[in-house]
N, C-alpha and C positions, 0 to 999 in steps of 0.2 A: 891769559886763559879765557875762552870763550866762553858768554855766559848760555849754560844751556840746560834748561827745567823742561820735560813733558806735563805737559799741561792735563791734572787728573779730572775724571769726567767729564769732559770738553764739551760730548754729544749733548749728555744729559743737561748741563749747566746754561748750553743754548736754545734748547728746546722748553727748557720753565723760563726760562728770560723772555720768551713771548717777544721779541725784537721788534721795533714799531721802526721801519727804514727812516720817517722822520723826529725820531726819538732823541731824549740825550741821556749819554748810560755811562756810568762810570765804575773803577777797576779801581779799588781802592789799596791793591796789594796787587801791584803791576807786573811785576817780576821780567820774566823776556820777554813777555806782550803774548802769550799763547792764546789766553781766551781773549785777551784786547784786540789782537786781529780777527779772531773770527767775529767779534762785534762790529767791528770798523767793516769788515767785508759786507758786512748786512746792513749799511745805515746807506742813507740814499745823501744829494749833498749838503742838505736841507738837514741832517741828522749833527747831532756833539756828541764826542765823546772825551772825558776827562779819566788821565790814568794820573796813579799817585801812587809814590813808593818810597821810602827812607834812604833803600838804598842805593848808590851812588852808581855802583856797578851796572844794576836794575833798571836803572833808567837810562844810563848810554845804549843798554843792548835794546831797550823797547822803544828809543828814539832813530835808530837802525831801523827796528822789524817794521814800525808802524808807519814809515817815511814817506811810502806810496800817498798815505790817508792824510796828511800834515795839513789840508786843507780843514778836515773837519776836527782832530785832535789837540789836547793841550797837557802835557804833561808835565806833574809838578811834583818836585821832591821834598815830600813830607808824610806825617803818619795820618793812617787813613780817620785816626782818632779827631783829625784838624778835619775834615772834608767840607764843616758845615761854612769853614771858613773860606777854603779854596775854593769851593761853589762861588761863596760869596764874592771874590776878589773876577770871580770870571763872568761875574751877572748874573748867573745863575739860579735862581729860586728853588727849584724843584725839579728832579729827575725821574724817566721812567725807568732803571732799573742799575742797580747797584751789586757788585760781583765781589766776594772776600774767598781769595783760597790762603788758610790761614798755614799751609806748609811751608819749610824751610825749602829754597829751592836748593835744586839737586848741585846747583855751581857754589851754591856757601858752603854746601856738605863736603862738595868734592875739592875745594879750593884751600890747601894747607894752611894757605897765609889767615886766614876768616878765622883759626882755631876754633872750629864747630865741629871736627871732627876727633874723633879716639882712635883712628885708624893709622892714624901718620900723625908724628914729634910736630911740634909747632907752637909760637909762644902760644898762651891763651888769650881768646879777644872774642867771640859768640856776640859783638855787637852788629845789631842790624842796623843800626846806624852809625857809621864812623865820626861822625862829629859829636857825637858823646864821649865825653872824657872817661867814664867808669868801666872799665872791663871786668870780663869774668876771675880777672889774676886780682883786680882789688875787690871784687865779693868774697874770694875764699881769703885773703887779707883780714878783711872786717867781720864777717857775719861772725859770731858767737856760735858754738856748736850746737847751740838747741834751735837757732834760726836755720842752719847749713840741714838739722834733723827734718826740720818741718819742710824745708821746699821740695829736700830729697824723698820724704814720704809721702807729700800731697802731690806734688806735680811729676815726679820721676816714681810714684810707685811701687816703691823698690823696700820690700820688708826687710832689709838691710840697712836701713836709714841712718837710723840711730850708731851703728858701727863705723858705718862708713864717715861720717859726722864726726867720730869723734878720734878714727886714723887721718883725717884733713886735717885737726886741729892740732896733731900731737907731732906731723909732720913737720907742719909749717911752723912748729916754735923749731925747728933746727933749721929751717932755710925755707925761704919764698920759694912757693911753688908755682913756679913762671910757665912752663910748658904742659900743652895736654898730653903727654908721655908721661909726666912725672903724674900728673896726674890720674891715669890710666892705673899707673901701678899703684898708685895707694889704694882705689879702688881694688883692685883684684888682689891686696892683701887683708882688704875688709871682709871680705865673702866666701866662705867656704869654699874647700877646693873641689868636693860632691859637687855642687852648685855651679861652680863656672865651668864643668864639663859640659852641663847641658843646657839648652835654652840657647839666647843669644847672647852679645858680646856684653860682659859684665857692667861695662862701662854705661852703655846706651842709656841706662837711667839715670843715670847723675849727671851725665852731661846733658840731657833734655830740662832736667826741670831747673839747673843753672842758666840754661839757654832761657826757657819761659820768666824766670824769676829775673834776672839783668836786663830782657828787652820788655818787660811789665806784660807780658801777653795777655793774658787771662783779665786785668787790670783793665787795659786797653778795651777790650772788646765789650766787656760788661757794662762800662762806663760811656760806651759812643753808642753802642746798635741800639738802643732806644732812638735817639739822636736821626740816627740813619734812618731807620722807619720812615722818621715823620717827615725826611727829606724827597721821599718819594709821593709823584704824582698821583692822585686815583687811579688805579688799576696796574700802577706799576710793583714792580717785583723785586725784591735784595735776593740772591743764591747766596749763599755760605758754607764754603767745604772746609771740613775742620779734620781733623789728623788725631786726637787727645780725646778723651773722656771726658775731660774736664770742659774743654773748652764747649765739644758740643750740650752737653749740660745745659751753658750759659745760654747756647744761642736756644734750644728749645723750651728753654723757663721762659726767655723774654720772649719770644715767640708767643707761646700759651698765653703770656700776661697780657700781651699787647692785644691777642686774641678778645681774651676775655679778662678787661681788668677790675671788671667789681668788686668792691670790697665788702658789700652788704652780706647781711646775714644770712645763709641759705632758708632761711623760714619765713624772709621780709616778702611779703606779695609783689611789689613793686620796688626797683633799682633806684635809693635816694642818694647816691653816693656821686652819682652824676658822670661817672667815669666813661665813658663810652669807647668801643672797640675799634682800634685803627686799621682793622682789618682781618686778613684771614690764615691761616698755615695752611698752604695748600702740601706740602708733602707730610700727612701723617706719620709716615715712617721712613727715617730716612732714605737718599739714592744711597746705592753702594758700588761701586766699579763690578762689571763683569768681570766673569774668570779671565776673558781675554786680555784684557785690560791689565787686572794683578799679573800674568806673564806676561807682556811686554813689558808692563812697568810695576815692579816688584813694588816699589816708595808708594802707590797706589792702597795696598791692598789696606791700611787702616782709614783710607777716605770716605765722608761722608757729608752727601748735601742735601741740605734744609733750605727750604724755601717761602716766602713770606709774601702776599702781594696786600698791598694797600687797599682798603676800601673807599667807596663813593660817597663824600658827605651830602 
């Protein structure tokens, strides 16, 4: 199967990247290489660019797309939570600008074997990276039904939580539930039958925040983009297109904080906490795909990007 993701906000995500042709910029969730080539197109040969992805698929197809560029690219398979490292192992110090589209691409979605999808029977596996041994068939194994509650009501949403939670659990004492089929239907014997006529497909939310919750997403991002920040050069820029509530949250707290991270008391005359600002949120309110954009590419329409540039010490 070809791997094949539309690359959401493309225009907008090159246009706050501010591209400097002898820059070096890196894709830290590389996927086909969509925004990786329109980077590599823009760098002169004096420019780096580093891509990095987990997954195995991901990077054969971006090692294809990007093959023209192979003089100035280097692409390495791991999580973009490592980059400080990957930099490190390629000399690297400091980058002018850093690219996270934190969506599933559209080939794990559409690809049966990935079990990321509730559309078509398939064992369960929602790992973004295959050389982890834990899939999604040994989290509904393990987790306890107040754990299966919480990830299904913070990460998936879904005011169903607590039912669906606790037809997983009642299931799976009569038999492993090995397939997203089987698990589809336990789902749609949780939720009301008013309920799954209208809306979307019952499932979507249990399978997202089992997907978030097995590949540590929210974990991942909260814990590295401080990190990334400071990886970038003065005046260089991170874009970050996030898909979840949740995640974009993360990126706009740390954002804000990195902004402004004093801790003093608002009544203190002068800042003794010593913390000083790494720089600036240059998008106040997030980009949002045009309408055009959501009709071509439907997977679009819950995109949003945040962007962050370094300041001059």
């Amino acid at each position: 199967m070809e791997f094949k993701h539309k690359s959401v906000l493309l225009k907008e995500t090159m246009e706050y990247l501010n591209i400097k042709p002898d820059g070096v910029y890196v894709d830290g969730t590389l996927g086909g290489g969509g925004h990786a080539y329109e980077v590599c197109r823009r760098l002169s040969d004096k420019g780096r660019f580093v891509g990095i992805d987990q997954d195995e698929d991901a990077i054969k197809a971006a090692t294809r797309r990007l093959s023209e560029f192979e003089d100035k690219t280097q692409i390495v398979r791991s999580n973009y939570c490592e980059m400080q490292e990957v930099l490190a192992e390629a000399g690297i110090a400091g980058v002018d600008g850093i690219v996270l589209d934190l969506g599933v691409s559209s080939y794990q979605l559409d690809d049966p074997a990935r079990g990321f999808t509730y559309r078509v029977d398939a064992p369960l596996d929602m790992r973004m990276d295959k050389r982890r041994g834990f899939t999604a068939k040994d989290l509904l194994d393990t987790y306890s039904e107040q754990e299966l509650c919480r990830i299904i009501r913070d990460y998936g949403e879904d005011k169903f939580a607590k039912n669906i939670a606790k037809h997983i659990v009642q299931a799976r004492e009569e038999k492993e539930i090995e397939t997203t089929g089987e698990l589809t239907d336990i789902i749609k014997a949780a939720i009301p039958a008013r309920v799954r006529m209208g809306g979307g497909h019952p499932a979507k939310r249990t399978f997202q925040a089992i997907r978030i919750e097995l590949n540590q997403e929210l974990q991942v991002l909260e814990d590295s983009l401080e990190d990334m920040i400071h990886l970038l050069n003065p005046g260089g820029r991170i874009c970050i297109i996030t898909f979840h509530s949740l995640e974009d949250r993360i990126v706009k707290n740390i954002y804000k904080k990195s902004e402004n991270p004093c801790t003093c008391p608002s009544d203190f005359p002068v800042c003794i906490c010593g913390k000083r600002p790494l720089g600036k949120v240059v998008t106040k309110r997030p980009v949002v795909p045009t309408e055009e954009e959501i009709e071509y590419n439907p997977r679009s329409k819950s995109a949003k990007l945040r962007v962050f540039e370094r300041g001059w010490e």
